[in-house]
PDB file of N, CA, C and O in Angstrom:
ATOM      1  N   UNK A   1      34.055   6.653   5.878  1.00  0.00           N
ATOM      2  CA  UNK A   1      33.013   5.917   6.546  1.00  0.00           C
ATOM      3  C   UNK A   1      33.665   4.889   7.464  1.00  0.00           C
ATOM      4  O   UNK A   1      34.561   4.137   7.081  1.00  0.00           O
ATOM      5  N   UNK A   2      33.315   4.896   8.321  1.00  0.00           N
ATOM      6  CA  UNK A   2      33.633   4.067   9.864  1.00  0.00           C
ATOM      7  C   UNK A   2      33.272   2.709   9.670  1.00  0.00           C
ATOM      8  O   UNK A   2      32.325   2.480   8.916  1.00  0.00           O
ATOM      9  N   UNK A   3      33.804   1.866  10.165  1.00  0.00           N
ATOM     10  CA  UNK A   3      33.262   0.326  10.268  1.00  0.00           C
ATOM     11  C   UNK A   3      32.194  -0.158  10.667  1.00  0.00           C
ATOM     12  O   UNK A   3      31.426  -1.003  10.209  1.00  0.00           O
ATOM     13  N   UNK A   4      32.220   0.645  11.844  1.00  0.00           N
ATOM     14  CA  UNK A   4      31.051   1.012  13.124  1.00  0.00           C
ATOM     15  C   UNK A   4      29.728   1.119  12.013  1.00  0.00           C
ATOM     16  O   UNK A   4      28.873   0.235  11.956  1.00  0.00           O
ATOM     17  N   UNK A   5      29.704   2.472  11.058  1.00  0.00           N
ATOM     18  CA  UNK A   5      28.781   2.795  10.237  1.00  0.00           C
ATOM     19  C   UNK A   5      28.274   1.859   9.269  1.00  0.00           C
ATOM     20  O   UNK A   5      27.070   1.600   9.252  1.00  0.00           O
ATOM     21  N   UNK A   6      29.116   1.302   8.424  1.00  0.00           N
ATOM     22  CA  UNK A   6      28.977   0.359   7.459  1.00  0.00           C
ATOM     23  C   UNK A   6      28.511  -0.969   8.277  1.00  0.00           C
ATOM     24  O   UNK A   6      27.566  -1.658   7.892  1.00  0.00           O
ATOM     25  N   UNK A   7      28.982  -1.147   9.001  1.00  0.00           N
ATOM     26  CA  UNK A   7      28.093  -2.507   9.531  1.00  0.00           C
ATOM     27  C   UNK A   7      26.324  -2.033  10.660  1.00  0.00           C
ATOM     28  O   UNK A   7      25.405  -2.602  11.249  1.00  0.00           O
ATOM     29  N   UNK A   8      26.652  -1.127  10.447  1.00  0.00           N
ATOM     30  CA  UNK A   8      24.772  -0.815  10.725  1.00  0.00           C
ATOM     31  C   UNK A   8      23.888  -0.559   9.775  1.00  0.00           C
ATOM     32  O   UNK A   8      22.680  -0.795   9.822  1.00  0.00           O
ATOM     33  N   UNK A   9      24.617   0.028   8.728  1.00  0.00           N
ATOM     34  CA  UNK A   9      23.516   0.033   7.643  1.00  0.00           C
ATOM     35  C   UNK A   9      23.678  -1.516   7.044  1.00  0.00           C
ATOM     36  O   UNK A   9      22.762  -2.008   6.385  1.00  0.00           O
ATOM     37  N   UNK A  10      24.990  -2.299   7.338  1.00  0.00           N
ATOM     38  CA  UNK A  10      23.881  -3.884   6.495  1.00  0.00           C
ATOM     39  C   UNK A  10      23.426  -4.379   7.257  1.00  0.00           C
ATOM     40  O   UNK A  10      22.570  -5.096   6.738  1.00  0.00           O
ATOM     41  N   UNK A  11      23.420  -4.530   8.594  1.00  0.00           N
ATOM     42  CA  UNK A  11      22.003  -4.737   9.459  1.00  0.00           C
ATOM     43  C   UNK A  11      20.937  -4.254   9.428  1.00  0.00           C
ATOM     44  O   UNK A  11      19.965  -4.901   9.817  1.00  0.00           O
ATOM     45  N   UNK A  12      20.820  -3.011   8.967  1.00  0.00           N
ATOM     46  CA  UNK A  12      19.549  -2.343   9.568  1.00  0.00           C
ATOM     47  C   UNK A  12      18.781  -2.492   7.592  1.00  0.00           C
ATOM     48  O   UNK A  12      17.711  -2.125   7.106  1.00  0.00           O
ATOM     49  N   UNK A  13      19.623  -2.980   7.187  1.00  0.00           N
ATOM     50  CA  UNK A  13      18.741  -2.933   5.610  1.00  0.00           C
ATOM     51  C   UNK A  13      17.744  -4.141   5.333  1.00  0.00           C
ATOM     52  O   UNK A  13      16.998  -3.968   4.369  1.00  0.00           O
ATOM     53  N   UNK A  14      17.639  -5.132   5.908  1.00  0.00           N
ATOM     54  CA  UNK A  14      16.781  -5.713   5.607  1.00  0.00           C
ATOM     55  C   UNK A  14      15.789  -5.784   6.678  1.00  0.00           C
ATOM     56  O   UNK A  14      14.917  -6.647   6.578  1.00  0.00           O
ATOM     57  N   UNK A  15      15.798  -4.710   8.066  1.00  0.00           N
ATOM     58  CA  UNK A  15      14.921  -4.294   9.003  1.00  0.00           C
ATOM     59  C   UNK A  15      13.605  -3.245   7.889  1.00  0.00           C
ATOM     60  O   UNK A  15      12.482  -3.460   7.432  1.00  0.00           O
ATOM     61  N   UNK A  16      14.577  -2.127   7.869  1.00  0.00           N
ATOM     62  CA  UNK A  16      13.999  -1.131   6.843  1.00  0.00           C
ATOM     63  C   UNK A  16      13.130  -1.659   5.504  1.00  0.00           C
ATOM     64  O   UNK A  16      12.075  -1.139   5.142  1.00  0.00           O
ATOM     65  N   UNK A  17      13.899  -2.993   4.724  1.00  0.00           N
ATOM     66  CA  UNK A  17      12.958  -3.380   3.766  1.00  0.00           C
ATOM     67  C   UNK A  17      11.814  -4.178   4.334  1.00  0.00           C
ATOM     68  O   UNK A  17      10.782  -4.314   3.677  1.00  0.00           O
ATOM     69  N   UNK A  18      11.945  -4.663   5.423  1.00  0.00           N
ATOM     70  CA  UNK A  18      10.481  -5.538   6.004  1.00  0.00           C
ATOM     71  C   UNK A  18       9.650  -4.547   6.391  1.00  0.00           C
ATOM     72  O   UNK A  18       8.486  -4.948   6.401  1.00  0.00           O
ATOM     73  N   UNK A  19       9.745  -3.636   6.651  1.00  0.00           N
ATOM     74  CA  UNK A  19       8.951  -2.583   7.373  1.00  0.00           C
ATOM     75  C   UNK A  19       7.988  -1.713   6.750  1.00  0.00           C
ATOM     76  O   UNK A  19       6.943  -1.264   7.222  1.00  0.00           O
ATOM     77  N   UNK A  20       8.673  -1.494   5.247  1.00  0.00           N
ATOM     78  CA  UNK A  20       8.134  -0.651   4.040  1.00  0.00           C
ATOM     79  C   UNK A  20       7.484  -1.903   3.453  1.00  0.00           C
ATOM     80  O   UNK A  20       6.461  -1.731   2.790  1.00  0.00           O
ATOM     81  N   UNK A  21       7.852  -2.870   3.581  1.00  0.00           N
ATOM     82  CA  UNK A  21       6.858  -3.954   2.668  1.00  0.00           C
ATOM     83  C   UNK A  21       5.127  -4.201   3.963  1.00  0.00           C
ATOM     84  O   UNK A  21       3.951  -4.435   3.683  1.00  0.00           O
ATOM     85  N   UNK A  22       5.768  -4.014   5.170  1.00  0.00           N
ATOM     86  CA  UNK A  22       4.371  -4.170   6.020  1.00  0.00           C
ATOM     87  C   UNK A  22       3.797  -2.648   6.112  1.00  0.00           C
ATOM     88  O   UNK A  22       2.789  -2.614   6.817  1.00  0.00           O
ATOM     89  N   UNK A  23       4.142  -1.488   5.629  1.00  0.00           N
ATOM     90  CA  UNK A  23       3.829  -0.504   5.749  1.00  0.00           C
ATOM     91  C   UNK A  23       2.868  -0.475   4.434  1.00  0.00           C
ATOM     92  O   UNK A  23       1.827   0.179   4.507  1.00  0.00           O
ATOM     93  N   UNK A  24       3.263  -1.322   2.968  1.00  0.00           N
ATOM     94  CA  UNK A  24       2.676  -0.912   1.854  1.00  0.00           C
ATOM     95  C   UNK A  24       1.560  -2.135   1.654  1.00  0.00           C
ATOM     96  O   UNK A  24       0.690  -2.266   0.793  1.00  0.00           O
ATOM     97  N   UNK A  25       1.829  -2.759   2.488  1.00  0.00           N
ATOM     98  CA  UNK A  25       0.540  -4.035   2.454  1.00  0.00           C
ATOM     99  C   UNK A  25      -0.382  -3.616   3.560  1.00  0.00           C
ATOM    100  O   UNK A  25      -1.478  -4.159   3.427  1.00  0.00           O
ATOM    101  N   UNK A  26      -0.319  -2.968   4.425  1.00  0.00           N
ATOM    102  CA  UNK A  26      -1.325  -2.613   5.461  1.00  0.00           C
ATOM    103  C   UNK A  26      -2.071  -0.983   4.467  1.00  0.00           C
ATOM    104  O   UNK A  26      -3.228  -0.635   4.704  1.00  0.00           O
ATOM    105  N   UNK A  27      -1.341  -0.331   3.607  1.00  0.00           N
ATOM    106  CA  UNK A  27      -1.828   0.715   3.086  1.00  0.00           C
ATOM    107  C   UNK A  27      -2.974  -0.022   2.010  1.00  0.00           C
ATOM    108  O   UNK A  27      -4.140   0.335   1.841  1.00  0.00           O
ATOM    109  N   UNK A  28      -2.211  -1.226   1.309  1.00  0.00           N
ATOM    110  CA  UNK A  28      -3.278  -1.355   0.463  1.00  0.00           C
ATOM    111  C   UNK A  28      -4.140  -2.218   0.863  1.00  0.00           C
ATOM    112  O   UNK A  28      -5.168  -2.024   0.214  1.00  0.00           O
ATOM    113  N   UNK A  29      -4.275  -3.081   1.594  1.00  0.00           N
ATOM    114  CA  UNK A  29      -4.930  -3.624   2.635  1.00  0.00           C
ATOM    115  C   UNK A  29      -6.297  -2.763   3.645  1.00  0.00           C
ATOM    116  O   UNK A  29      -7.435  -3.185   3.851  1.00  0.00           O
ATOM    117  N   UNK A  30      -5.669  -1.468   4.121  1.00  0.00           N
ATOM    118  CA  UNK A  30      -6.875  -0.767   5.073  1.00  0.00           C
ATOM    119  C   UNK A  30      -7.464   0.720   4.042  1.00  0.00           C
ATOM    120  O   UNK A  30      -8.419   1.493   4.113  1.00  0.00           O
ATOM    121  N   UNK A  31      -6.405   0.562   3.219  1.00  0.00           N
ATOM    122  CA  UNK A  31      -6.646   2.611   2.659  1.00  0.00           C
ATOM    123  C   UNK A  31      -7.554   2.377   2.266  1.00  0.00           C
ATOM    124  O   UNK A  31      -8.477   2.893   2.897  1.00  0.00           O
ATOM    125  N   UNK A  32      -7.982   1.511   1.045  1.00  0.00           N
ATOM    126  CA  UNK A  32      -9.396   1.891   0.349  1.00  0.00           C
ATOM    127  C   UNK A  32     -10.618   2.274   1.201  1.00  0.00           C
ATOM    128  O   UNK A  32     -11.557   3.051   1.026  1.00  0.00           O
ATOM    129  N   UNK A  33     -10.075   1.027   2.676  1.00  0.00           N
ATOM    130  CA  UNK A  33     -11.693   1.226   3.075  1.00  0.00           C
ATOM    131  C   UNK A  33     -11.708   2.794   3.555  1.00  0.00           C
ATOM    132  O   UNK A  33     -12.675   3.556   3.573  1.00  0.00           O
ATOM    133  N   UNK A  34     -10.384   3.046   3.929  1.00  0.00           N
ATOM    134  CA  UNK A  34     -10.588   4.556   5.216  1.00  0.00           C
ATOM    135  C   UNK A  34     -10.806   5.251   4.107  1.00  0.00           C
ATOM    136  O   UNK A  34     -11.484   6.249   4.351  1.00  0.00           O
ATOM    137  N   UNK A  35     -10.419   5.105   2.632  1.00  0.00           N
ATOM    138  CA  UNK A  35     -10.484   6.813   1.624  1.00  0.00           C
ATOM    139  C   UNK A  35     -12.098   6.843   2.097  1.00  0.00           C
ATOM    140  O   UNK A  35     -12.627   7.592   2.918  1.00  0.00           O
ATOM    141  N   UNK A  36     -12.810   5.559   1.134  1.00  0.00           N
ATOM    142  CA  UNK A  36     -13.869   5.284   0.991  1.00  0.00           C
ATOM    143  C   UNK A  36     -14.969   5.612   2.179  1.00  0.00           C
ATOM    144  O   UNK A  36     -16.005   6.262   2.036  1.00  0.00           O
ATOM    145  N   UNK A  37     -14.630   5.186   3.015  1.00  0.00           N
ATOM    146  CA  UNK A  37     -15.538   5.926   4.236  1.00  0.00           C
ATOM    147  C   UNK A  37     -15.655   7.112   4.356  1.00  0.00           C
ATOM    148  O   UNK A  37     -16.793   7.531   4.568  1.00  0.00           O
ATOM    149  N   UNK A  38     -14.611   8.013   4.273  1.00  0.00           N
ATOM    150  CA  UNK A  38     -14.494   9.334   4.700  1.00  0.00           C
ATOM    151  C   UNK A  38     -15.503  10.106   3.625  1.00  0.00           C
ATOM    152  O   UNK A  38     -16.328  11.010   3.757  1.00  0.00           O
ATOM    153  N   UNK A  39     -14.924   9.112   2.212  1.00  0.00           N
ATOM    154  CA  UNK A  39     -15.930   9.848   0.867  1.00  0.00           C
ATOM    155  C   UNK A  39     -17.227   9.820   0.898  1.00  0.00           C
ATOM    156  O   UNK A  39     -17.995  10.621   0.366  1.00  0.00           O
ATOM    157  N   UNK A  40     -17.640   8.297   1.927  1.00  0.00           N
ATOM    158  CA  UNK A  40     -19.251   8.018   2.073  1.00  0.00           C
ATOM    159  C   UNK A  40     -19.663   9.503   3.014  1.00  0.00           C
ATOM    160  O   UNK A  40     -20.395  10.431   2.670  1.00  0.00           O
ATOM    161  N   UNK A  41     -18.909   9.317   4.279  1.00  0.00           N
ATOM    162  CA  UNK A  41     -19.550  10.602   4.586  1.00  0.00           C
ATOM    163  C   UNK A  41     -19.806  11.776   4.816  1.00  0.00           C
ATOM    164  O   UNK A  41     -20.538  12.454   5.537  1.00  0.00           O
ATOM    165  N   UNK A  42     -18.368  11.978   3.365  1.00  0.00           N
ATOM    166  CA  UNK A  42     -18.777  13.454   2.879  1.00  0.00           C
ATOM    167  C   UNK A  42     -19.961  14.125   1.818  1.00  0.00           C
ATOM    168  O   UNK A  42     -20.094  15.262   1.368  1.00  0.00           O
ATOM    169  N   UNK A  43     -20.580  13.135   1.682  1.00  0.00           N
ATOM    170  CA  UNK A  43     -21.330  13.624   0.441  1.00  0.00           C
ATOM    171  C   UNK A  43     -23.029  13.057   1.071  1.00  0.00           C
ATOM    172  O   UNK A  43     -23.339  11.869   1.172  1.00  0.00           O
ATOM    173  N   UNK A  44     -23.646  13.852   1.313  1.00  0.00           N
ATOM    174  CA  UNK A  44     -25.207  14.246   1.844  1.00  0.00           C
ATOM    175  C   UNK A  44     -26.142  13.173   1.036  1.00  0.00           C
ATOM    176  O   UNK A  44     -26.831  12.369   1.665  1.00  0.00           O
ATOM    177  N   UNK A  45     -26.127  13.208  -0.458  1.00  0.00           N
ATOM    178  CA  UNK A  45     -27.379  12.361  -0.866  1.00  0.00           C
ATOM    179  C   UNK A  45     -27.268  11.117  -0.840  1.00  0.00           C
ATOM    180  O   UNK A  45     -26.153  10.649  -1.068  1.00  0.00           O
ATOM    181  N   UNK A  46     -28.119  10.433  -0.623  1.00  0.00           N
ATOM    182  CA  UNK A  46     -28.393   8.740  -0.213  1.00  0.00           C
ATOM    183  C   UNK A  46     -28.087   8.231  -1.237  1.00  0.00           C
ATOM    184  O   UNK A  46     -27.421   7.287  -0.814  1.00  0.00           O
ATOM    185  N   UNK A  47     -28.074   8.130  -2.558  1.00  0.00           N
ATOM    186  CA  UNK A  47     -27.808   7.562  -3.494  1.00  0.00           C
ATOM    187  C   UNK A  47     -26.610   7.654  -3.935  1.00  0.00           C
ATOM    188  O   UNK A  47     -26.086   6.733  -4.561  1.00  0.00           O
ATOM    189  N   UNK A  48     -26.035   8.728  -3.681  1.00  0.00           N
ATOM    190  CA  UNK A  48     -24.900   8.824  -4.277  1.00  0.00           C
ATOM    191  C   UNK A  48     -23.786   7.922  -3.209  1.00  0.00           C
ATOM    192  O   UNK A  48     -23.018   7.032  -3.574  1.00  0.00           O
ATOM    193  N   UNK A  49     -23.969   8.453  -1.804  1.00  0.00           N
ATOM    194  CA  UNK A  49     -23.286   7.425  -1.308  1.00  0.00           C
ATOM    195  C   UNK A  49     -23.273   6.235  -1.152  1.00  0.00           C
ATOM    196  O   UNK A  49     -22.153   5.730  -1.079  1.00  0.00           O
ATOM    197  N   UNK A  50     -24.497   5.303  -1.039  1.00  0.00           N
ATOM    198  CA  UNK A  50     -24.585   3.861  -2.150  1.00  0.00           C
ATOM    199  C   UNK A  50     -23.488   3.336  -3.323  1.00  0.00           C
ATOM    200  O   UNK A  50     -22.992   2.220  -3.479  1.00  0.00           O
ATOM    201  N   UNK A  51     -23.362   4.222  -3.862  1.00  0.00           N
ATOM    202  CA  UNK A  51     -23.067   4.315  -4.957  1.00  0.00           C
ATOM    203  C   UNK A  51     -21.271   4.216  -5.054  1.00  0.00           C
ATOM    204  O   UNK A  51     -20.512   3.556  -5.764  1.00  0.00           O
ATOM    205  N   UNK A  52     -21.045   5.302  -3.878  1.00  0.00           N
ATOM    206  CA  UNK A  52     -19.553   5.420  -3.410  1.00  0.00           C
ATOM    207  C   UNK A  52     -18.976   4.067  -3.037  1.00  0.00           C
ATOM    208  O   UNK A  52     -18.043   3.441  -3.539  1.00  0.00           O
ATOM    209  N   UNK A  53     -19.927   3.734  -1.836  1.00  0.00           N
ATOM    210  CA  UNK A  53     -19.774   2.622  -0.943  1.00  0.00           C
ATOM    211  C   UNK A  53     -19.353   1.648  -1.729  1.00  0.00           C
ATOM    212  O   UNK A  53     -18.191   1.243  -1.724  1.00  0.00           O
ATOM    213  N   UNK A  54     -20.427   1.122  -2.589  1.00  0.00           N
ATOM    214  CA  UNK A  54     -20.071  -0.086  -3.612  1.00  0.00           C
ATOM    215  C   UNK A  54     -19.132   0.044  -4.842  1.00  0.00           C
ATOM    216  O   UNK A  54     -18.207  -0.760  -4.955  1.00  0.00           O
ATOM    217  N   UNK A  55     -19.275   0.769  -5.534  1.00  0.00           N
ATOM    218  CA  UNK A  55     -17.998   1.738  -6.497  1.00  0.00           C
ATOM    219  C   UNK A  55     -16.329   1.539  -5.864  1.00  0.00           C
ATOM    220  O   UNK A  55     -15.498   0.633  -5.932  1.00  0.00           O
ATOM    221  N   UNK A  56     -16.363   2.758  -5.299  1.00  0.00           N
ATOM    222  CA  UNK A  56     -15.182   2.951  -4.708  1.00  0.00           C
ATOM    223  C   UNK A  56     -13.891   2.459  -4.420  1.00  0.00           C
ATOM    224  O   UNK A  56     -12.743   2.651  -4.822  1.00  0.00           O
ATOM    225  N   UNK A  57     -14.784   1.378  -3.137  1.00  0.00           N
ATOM    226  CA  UNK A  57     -12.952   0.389  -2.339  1.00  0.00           C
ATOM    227  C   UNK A  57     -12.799  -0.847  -3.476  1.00  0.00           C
ATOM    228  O   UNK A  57     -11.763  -1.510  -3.427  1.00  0.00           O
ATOM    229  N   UNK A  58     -13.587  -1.100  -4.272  1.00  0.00           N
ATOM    230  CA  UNK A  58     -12.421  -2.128  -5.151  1.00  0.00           C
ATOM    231  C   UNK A  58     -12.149  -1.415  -5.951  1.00  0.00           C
ATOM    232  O   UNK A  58     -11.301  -1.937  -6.674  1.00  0.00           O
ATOM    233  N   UNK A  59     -12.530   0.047  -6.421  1.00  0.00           N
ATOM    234  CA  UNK A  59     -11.774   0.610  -7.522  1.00  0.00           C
ATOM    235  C   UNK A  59     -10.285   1.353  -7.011  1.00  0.00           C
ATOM    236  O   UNK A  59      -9.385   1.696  -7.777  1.00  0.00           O
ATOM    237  N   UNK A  60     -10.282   1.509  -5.426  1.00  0.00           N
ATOM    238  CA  UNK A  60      -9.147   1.889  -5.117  1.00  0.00           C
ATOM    239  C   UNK A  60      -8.084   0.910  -4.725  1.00  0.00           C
ATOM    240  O   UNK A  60      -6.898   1.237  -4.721  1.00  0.00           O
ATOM    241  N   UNK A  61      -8.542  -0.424  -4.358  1.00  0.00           N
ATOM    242  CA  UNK A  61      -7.842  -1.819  -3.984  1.00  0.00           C
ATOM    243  C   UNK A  61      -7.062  -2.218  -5.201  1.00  0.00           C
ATOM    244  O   UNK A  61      -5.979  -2.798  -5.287  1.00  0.00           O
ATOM    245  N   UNK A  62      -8.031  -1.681  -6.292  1.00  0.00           N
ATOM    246  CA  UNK A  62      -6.968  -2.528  -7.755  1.00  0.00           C
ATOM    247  C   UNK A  62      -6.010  -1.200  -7.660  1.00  0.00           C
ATOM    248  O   UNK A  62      -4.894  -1.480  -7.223  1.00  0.00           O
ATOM    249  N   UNK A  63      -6.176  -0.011  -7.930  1.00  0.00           N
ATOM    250  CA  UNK A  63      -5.434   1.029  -7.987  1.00  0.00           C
ATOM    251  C   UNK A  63      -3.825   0.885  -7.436  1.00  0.00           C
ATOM    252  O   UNK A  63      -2.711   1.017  -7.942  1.00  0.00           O
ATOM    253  N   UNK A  64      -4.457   0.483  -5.894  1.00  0.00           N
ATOM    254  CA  UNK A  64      -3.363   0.394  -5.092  1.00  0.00           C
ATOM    255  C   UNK A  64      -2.636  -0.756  -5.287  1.00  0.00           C
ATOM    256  O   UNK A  64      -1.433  -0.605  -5.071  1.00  0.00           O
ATOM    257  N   UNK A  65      -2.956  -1.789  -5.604  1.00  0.00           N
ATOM    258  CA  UNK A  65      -2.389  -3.028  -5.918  1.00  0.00           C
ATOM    259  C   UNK A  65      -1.519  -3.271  -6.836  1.00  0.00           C
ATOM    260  O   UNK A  65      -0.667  -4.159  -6.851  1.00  0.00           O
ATOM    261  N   UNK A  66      -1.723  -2.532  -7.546  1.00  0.00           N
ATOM    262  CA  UNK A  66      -0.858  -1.877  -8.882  1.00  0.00           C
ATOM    263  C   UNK A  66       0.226  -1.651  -8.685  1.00  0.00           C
ATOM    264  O   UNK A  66       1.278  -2.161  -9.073  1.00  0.00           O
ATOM    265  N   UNK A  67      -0.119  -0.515  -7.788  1.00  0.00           N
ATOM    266  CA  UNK A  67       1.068   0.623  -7.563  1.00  0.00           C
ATOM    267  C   UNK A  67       1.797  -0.065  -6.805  1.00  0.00           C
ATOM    268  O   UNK A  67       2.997   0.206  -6.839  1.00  0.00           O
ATOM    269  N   UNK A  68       1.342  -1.160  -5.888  1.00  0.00           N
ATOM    270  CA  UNK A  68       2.175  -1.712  -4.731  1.00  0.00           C
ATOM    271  C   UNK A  68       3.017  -2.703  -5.462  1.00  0.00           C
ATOM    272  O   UNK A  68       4.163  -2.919  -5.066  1.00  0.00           O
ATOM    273  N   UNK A  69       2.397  -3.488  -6.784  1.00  0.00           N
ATOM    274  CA  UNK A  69       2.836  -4.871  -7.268  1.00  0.00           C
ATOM    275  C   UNK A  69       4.843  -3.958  -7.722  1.00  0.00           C
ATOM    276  O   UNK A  69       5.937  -4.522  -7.764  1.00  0.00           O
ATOM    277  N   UNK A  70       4.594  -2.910  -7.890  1.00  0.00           N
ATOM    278  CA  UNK A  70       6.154  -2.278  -8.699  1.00  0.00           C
ATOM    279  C   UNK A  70       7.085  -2.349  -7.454  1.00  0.00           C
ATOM    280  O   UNK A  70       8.271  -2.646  -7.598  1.00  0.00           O
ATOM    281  N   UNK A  71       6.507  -2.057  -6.134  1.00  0.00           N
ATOM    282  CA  UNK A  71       7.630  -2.309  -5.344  1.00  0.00           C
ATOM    283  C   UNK A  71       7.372  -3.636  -4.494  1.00  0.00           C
ATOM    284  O   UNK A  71       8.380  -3.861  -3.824  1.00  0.00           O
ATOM    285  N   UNK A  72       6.747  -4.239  -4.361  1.00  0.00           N
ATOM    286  CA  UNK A  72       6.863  -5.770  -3.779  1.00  0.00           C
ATOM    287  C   UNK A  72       6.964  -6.824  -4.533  1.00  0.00           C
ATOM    288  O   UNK A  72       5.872  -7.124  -5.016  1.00  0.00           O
ATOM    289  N   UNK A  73       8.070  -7.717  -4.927  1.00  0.00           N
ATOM    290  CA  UNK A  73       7.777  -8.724  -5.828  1.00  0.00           C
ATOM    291  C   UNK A  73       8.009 -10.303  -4.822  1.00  0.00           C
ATOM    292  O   UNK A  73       8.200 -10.453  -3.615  1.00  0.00           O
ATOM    293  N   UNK A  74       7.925 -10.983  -5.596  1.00  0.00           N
ATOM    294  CA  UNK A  74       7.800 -12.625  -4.862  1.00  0.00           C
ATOM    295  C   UNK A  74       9.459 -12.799  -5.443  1.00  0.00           C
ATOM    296  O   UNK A  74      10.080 -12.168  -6.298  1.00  0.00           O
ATOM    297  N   UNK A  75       9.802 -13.822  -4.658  1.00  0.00           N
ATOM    298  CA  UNK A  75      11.354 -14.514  -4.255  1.00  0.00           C
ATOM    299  C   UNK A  75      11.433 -14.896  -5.950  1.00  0.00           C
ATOM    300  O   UNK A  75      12.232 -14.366  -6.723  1.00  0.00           O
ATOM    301  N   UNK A  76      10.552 -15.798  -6.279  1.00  0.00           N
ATOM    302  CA  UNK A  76      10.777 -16.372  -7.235  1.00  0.00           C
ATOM    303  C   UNK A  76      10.437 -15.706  -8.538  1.00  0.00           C
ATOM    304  O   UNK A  76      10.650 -16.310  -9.589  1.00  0.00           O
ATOM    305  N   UNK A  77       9.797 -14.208  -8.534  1.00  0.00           N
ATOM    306  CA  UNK A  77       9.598 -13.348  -9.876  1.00  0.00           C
ATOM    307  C   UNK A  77      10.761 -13.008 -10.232  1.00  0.00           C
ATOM    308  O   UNK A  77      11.878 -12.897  -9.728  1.00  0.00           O
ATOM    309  N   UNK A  78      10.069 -12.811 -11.584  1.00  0.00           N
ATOM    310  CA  UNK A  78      11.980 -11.933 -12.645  1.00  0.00           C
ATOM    311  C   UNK A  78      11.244 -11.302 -12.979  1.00  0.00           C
ATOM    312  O   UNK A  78      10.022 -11.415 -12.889  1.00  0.00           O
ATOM    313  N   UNK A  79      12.040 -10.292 -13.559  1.00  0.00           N
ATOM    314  CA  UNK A  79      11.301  -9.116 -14.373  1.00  0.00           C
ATOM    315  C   UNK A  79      12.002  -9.240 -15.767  1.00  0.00           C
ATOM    316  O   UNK A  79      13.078  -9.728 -16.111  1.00  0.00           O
ATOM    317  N   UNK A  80      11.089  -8.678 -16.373  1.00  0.00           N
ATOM    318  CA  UNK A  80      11.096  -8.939 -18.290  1.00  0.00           C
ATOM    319  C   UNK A  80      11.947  -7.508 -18.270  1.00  0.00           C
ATOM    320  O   UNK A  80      11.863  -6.428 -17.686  1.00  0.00           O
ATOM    321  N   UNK A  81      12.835  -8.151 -19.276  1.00  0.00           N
ATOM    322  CA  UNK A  81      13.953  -6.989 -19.242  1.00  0.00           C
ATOM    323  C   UNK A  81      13.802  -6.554 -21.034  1.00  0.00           C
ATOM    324  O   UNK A  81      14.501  -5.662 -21.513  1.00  0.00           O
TER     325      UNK A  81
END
């Protein structure tokens, strides 16, 4: 491995980690609403999509929040070992 090489990947590594952290906060941030819409208007009866509408994007917001909390943590978290 080249010098050349090794000094672009430790530059470019904390480009790459800002990017996946704004990539996984804009997912859990916009996805619920886009799943959720698409689900409202796939499904024909009035009630049921009511039902979607209000149901749905916070049941997919916690989902995702979840899943996101394992790869984003705060400066000052530790993890229980």
């Amino acid at each position: 491995m080249s010098l050349r090489s090794a000094t672009f990947r430790h530059r470019a590594a904390p480009a790459l980690k800002s990017a996946a952290k704004f990539i996984i906060i804009n997912a859990v941030t916009y996805g619920p609403a886009g799943v959720t819409g698409w689900a409202v208007k796939s499904v024909a009866r009035r009630p049921l999509r009511l039902l979607l509408a209000v149901a749905l994007e916070p049941l997919l917001k916690r989902v995702l929040s979840r899943a996101a909390s394992r790869f984003i943590k705060e400066k000052d978290e530790k993890t229980a070992n």
